[in-house]
C-alpha positions, 0 to 999 in steps of 0.5 A, spaced: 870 634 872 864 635 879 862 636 886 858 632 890 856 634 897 852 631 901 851 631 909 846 627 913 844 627 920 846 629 926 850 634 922 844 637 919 840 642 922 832 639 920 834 632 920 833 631 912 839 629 909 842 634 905 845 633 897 848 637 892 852 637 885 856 641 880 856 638 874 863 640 871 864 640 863 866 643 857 863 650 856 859 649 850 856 642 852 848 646 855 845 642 859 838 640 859 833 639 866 828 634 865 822 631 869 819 625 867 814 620 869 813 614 871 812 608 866 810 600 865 813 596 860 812 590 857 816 585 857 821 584 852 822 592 851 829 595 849 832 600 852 837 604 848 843 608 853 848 612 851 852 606 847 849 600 849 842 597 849 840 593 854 833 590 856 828 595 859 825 594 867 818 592 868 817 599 871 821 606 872 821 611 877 818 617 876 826 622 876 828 629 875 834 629 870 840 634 869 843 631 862 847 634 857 844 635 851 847 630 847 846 623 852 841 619 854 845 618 861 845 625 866 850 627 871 845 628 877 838 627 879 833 624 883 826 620 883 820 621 886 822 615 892 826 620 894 834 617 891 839 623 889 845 621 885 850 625 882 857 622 879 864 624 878 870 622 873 875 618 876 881 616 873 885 610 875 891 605 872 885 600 867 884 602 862 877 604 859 873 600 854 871 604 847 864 602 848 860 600 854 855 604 860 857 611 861 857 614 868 852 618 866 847 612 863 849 608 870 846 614 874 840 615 869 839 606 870 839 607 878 835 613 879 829 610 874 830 602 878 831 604 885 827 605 891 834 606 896 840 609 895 843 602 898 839 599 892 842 603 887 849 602 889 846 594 887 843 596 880 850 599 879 854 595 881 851 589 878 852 593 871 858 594 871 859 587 873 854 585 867 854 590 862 861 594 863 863 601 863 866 605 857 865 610 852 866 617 849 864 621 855 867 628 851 863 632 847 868 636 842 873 632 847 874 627 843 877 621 846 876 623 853 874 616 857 874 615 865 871 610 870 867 613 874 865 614 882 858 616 885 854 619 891 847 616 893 844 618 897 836 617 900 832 619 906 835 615 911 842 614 909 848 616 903 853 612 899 859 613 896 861 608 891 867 608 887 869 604 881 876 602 876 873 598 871 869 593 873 872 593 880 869 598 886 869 599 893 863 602 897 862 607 903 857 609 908 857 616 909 857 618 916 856 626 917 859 630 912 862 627 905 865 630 898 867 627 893 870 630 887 875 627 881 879 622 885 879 616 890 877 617 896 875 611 899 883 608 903 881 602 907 875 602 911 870 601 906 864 598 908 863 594 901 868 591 896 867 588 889 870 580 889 876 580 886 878 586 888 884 586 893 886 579 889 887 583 882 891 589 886 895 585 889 897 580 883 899 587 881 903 589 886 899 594 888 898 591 895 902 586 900 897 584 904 889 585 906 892 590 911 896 593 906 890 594 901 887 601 900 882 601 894 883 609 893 891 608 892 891 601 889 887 603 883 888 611 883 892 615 877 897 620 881 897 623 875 891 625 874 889 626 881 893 631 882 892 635 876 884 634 876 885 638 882 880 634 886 883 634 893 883 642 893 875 642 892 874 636 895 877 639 902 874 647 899 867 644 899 868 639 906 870 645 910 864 649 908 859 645 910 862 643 916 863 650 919 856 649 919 855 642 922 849 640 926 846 645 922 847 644 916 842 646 911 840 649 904 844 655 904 850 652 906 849 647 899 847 653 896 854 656 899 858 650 898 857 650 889 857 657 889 864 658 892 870 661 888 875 660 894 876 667 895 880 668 887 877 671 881 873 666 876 880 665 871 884 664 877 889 657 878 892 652 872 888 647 874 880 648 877 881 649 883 874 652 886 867 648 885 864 654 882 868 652 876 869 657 870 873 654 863 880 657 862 885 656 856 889 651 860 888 644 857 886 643 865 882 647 865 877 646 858 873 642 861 872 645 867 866 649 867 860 648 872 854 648 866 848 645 871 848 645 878 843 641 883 841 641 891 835 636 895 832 635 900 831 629 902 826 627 907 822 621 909 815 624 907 817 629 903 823 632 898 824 637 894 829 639 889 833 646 887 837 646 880 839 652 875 839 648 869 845 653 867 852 654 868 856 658 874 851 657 880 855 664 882 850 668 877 844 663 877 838 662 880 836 655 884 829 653 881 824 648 885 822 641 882 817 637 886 815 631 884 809 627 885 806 633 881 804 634 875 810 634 870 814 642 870 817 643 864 824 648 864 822 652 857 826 650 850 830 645 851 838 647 848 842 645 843 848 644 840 849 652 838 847 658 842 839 660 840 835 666 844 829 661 847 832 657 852 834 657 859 841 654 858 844 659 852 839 666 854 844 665 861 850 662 857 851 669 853 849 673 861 855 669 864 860 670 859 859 678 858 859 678 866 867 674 866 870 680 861 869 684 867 866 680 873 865 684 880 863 690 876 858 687 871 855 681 875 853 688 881 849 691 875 844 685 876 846 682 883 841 685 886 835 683 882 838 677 882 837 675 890 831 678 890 828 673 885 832 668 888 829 669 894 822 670 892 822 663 888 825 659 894 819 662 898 814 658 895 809 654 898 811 659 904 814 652 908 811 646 904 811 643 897 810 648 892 805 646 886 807 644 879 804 650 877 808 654 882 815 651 879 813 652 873 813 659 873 819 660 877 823 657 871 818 661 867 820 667 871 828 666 870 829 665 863 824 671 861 830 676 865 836 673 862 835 678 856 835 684 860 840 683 865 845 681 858 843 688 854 844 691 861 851 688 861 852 690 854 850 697 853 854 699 859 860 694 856 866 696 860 874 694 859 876 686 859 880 685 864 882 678 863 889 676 860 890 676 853 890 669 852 884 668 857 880 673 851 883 670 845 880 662 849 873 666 850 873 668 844 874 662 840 869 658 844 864 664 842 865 662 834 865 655 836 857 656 839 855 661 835 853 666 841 852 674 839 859 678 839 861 681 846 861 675 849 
């Protein structure tokens, strides 16, 4: 479960479009940001993806990557040609094959072969006519499959694009979108896969060309309902346009950190972009484990993401490409370890959920202190690699404190039994210290 943003001109307020995602996913699936370079291959190289092996491009793009540990594929990221994308699970009336392209590898392939966001809609489009779709997309979910959507974005324009299978439907984006775990696009795509209105229609989907909405031929009702997608969708959309005309980074920032004015266990189903796990089976795989924003521009862009879970509690750290690589730190693994970035703040977000308001003030200021001060630099131009680096560096090196403060001074939980029990059997599951 996800959020995607994005805003482009005239809505924004320096005429760059602007992109943001949460990545929503089960709470102990870490989350690793990675920054790769540019590579050649010669021909005929092999590419493995998540499941499936394809044969590998003439060349790739240099990409920043946010990817949970175990998969190829990752759930946002851009190229240095200036092309963001985030993807969403959407859940549609076809089934999805065993084995295929995850959303997640389709995302990956774009962002290394494209240099637009209008090329990137192809490559994916002509992979899921090719190769297909498919395969396991949960970690100890097992089981969990779904279609995918995505929001491509570039300097010059953004896209959503939305897919059943190997049936899709693509939109322009004009001033403000959202998307999250449903079909959005009705009747007035701009691009539609062959074949599309003719299956729906055979299906009884449809009556006529007129009558063809992609959104409601293809789309669960089901499952759009219990995702709680529309509810985050419409939360993330009015946050921006409050803003619009001037629309910038804080808005985004804003945007993927909002609890919808309730506490972070509130609702059955996840209803808040800044989304944090809860035992209801709606809720498991609900956790915001990375989060990401962009500026995109057509001389420079530049990046923001946490590399951790709960935006609420994190920090946006600068990527920039056309550097020098940035390394995050130790890249995380299955279980809880004291060295990377991703667990170090892991173990800081669930001592905060026992008592959130009260525990998150005994760091919060020092937090938006250091925030402040990492997006300060380059002091209004790219910062360097070197500068990125320690902005990373910086983060991770805090998180101790800020977790041995919470937990020498641990105050009562204030959560519902059954929230407790849920947390601590997920701390077994990770191996992470006692108290969380």
């Amino acid at each position: 479960m996800c959020d995607t943003i994005v805003a482009v001109p005239p809505a924004t307020a320096d005429g760059a479009v602007w992109f943001g995602k949460n990545s929503d996913r089960e709470p102990g699936e870490a989350q690793i940001v990675e920054h790769w370079a540019a590579q050649k291959f010669h021909s005929p190289a092999k590419l493995q993806c998540t499941y499936v092996e394809l044969p590998q491009a003439a060349q790739t793009y240099e990409v920043v990557l946010s990817r949970p540990f175990w998969m190829w594929g990752a759930e946002m990221g851009a190229n240095s040609r200036g092309v963001a994308i985030g993807n969403e699970a959407v859940f549609t009336r076809l089934p999805v094959p065993k084995t295929g392209l995850t959303g997640m590898d389709l995302l990956r392939l774009a962002l290394e072969r494209s240099a637009t966001a209008r090329e990137a809609v192809d490559v994916i489009t002509r992979l899921i006519s090719e190769v297909g779709q498919g395969g396991l997309c949960g970690y100890r979910h097992k089981g969990f499959r779904y279609h995918n959507s995505f929001l491509i974005a570039d300097p010059t324009e953004a896209w959503v694009l939305e897919t059943a299978d190997r049936f899709w439907a693509a939109e322009k984006v004009r001033g403000v979108r959202t998307i999250s775990n449903v079909l959005t696009i009705g009747k007035e795509f701009d691009l539609l896969s062959n074949g599309a209105f003719e299956f729906a229609r055979q299906n009884g989907w449809c009556k006529s060309a007129g009558d063809f909405d992609f959104a409601k031929a293809f789309g669960e009702p089901f499952y759009r309902f219990t995702s709680g997608g529309d509810i985050r969708r419409a939360c993330t959309r009015n946050r921006l346009m409050m803003s619009e005309g001037k629309i910038g980074r804080a808005d985004l920032f804003a945007a993927l950190r909002d609890h919808g004015g309730c506490k972070p266990e509130a609702g059955w189903r996840l209803q808040m972009p800044c989304a944090h796990a809860s035992w209801q089976k709606t809720r498991q795989s609900g956790q915001t484990t990375g989060s990401m924003v962009s500026r995109l521009s057509e001389n420079t862009s530049l990046h923001w993401l946490t590399g951790t879970s709960s935006p609420c509690l994190s920090l946006f750290k600068p990527m920039a490409l056309g550097g020098g690589l940035i390394s995050t730190g130790p890249p995380a693994g299955e279980t809880f370890d004291q060295e990377s970035l991703w667990w170090r703040h892991e173990r800081l977000h669930r001592l905060t959920l026992g008592d959130y308001a009260r525990r998150r003030a005994m760091f919060e200021i020092e937090r938006r202190e250091l925030e402040a001060r990492i997006l300060s630099l380059g002091h209004g131009t790219i910062p360097t690699a070197a500068e990125c680096q320690q902005a990373w560096e910086e983060h991770r090196a805090m998180l101790p404190e800020w977790a041995g403060r919470i937990s020498h001074t641990i105050s009562a939980d204030r959560r519902s039994w059954l929230t407790q029990r849920y947390w601590r059997e997920q701390g077994l599951l990770d191996h992470l210290p006692p108290y969380c």
